[in-house]
C-alpha positions, 0 to 999 in steps of 0.5 A, a space after each residue: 814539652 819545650 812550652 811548658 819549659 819556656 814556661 816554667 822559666 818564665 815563671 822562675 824569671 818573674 820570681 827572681 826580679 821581683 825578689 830582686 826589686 824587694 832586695 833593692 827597695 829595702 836596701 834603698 829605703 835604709 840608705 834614705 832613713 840613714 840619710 834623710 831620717 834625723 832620729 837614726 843619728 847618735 845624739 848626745 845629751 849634755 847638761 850644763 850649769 846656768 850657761 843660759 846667758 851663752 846660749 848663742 856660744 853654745 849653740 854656736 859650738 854645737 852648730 859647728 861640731 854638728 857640721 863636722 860630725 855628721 852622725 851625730 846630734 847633741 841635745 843640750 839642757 841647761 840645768 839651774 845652779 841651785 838644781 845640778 846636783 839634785 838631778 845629776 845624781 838622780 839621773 846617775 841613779 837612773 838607767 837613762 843619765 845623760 851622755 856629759 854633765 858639767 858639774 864642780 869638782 867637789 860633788 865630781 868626787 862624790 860621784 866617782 867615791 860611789 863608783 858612778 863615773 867613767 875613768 878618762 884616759 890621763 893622755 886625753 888630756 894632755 893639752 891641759 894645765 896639768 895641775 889642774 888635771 891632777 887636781 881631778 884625779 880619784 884614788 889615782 884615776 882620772 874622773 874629769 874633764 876641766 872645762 873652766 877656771 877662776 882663782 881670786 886676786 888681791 884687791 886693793 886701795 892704793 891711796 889708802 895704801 900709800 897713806 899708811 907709809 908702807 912700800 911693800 905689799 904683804 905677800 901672806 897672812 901673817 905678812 898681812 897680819 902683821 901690818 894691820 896695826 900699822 894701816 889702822 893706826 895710819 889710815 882709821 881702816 882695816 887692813 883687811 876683813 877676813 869672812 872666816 867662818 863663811 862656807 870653808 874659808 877658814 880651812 882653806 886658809 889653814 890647807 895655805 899651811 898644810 893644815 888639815 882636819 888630821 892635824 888641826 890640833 897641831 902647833 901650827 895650826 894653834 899659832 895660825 888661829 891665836 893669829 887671827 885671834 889676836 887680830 880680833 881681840 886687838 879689833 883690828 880686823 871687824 867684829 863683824 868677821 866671825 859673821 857677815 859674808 865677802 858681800 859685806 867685805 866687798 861693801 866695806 871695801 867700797 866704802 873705804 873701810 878696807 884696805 885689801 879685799 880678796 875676790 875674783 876679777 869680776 868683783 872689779 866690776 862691781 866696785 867700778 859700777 858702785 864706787 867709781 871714785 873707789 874704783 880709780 884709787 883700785 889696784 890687783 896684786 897677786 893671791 893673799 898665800 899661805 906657808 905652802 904658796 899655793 892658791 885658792 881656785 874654784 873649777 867646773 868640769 865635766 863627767 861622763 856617767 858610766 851608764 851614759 849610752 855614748 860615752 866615746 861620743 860624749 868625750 869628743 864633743 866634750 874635748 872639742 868644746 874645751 879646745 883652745 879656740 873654744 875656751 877663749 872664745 868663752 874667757 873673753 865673754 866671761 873672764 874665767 880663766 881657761 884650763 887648756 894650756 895653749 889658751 893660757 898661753 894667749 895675749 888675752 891671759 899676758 897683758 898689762 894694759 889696764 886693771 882687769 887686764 892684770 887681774 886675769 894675768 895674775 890668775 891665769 899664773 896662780 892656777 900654776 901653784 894649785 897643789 895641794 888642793 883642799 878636798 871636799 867631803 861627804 859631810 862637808 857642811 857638817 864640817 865647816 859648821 863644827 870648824 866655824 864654831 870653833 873659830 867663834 869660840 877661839 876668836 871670841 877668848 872662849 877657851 883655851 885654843 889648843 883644848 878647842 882644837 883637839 875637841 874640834 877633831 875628834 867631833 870631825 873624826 867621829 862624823 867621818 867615821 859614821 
């Protein structure tokens, strides 16, 4: 009796340890796999725009949140420019986006129309220039995170300038319009070479104004293009304006022929390169404004696609790419001008020491006084051909300029209303 209870113990013995060594040994084999196997950590898929050129700074970033984030992987694809919204909205479409996509905040707002990106807390953002943050917002929700930013200077020949006998700079349009004869008549150059029908650079001069597609029959917006007809018939702006590009402006400019050109710092470059001798008699001033004073800026951004898998992860790296040090790090290598409010805030951003210098200065300020932006729209392209032909028209005394406007908006009304 007392045997085969010894026995029996035995046998239930050997059952709990070999139960117990199976317990352990999956329990072991999942704290190696969670350890040691790569694949069970969350990774986090991130596009961004031709940013090819910087892959060692976004390596390096990556390499750094990585670091800190031990769980956590970020796969970075780098999307061509000309490709980035044909494959965003096909992946949107899909039930496999990728977690953060940098994108311009036009097509953003197309995407957050349709209902296909994740709202951001206001309060995250809290860091950043905060006319920037409203420009992102959709029907009073936050659908971006701004990453970085550029807004045009006014470029200038100064010895051009002096030789016309003027002493203060035109700070507006119609100030610019108004000295042109004088520059003409003085210099044998134009005051400037308005690229007017290029893209939507005429509705962003009548947005400077408080124009817009609703009232762009108004009396304001007759008076801002008589202006600039008035220019064209007096052929003191090029014929070549109601056609050509800022590429053909930047040309003339280098060759004299233009007093004040308006672009981007990084055009500096390109007259120091092509016109040396130009670029010495070179000088910045601020954005060329409108009736309203604020200015033009273009931005990239990124969105979170509300069928990404990892959200609240893809949020973090994003606001850890866009911090201060970050953003510097990036504005020193390319001259964008930095969203976060404490990068802004830095020498790079406050220094006179020479031309490009005074250039960032002047635009890091300038995305201050960006309110009221110019929305873009669905058929926006629609829109700039039908505002473009009208600006022919008007330029070239087709018309009657208040009869071509009111036409204008109704063509636009109806193409919003399909």
């Amino acid at each position: 009796m007392g045997a085969n209870i010894r026995t029996y113990l035995k046998k239930i013995s050997g059952v709990i340890i070999l139960a117990l060594l199976i317990m352990l040994f999956a329990f072991g084999l999942k704290s190696f796999n969670k350890t040691n196997n790569p694949d069970k950590k969350v990774e986090v898929v991130v596009w961004t725009l031709q940013m090819s050129n910087f892959s060692d700074y976004i390596n390096g970033v990556i390499k750094e949140y990585e670091t800190n984030n031990p769980d956590i992987k970020i796969k970075w694809i780098d999307v061509p420019f000309s490709e980035g919204e044909k494959r965003t909205l096909a992946s949107i479409l899909s039930n496999n986006p990728p977690d953060l996509v940098n994108l311009n905040p036009d097509f953003s707002a197309i995407l957050a129309q349709k209902g296909a990106l994740e709202p951001i807390k206001e309060e995250t953002l809290s860091e950043f220039n905060q006319d920037i943050v409203k420009s992102l917002k959709y029907n009073g929700k936050l659908f971006a995170v701004p990453w970085y930013a550029t807004s045009a200077v006014t470029i200038y020949n100064k010895a051009l300038f002096k030789k016309s006998g003027l002493k203060i700079l035109p700070q507006t349009f119609d100030e610019l319009a108004k000295i042109s004869k004088i520059i003409k008549t003085k210099t044998g150059a134009f005051g400037y070479f308005p690229t007017i029908t290029e893209n939507d650079t005429m509705l962003k001069i009548l947005n400077k104004y408080g124009i817009g597609i609703n009232n762009i029959d108004s009396d304001e917006s007759v008076r801002v293009f008589d202006m600039y007809k008035k220019l064209y018939q007096h052929k003191l702006i090029p014929a070549e304006s109601i056609t050509q590009t800022h590429q053909e402006a930047l040309e003339k400019f280098m060759s004299e022929n233009v007093v004040f050109y308006q672009g981007g710092a990084n055009f500096l470059s390109m007259i120091k390169d092509n016109a040396p001798n130009v670029y010495k008699n070179t000088e910045v001033a601020p954005q060329i404004v409108g009736k309203l004073g604020q200015n033009d800026f273009s931005l990239m951004c990124f969105i979170i696609p509300n069928r990404a898998k990892h959200k609240k992860e893809a949020l973090d790296f994003c606001l850890f790419l866009t911090n201060k040090e970050n953003q510097l790090e990036l504005a020193k290598m390319t001259n964008v001008i930095s969203t976060n409010k404490s990068a802004l805030k830095d020498e790079f951003y406050n220094s006179d020491k020479d031309i490009m210098a005074r250039a960032r200065k002047y635009s890091a300020k300038q995305i201050g006084h960006i309110n009221p932006v110019l929305r873009q729209q669905n058929n926006q392209k629609d829109i700039n051909l039908l505002v473009n032909t009208a600006v022919q028209s008007i330029l070239l005394n087709k018309g009657d300029t208040k009869l071509i406007l009111k036409q204008l908006k109704n063509e636009c009304q109806k193409l919003n209303n399909k």
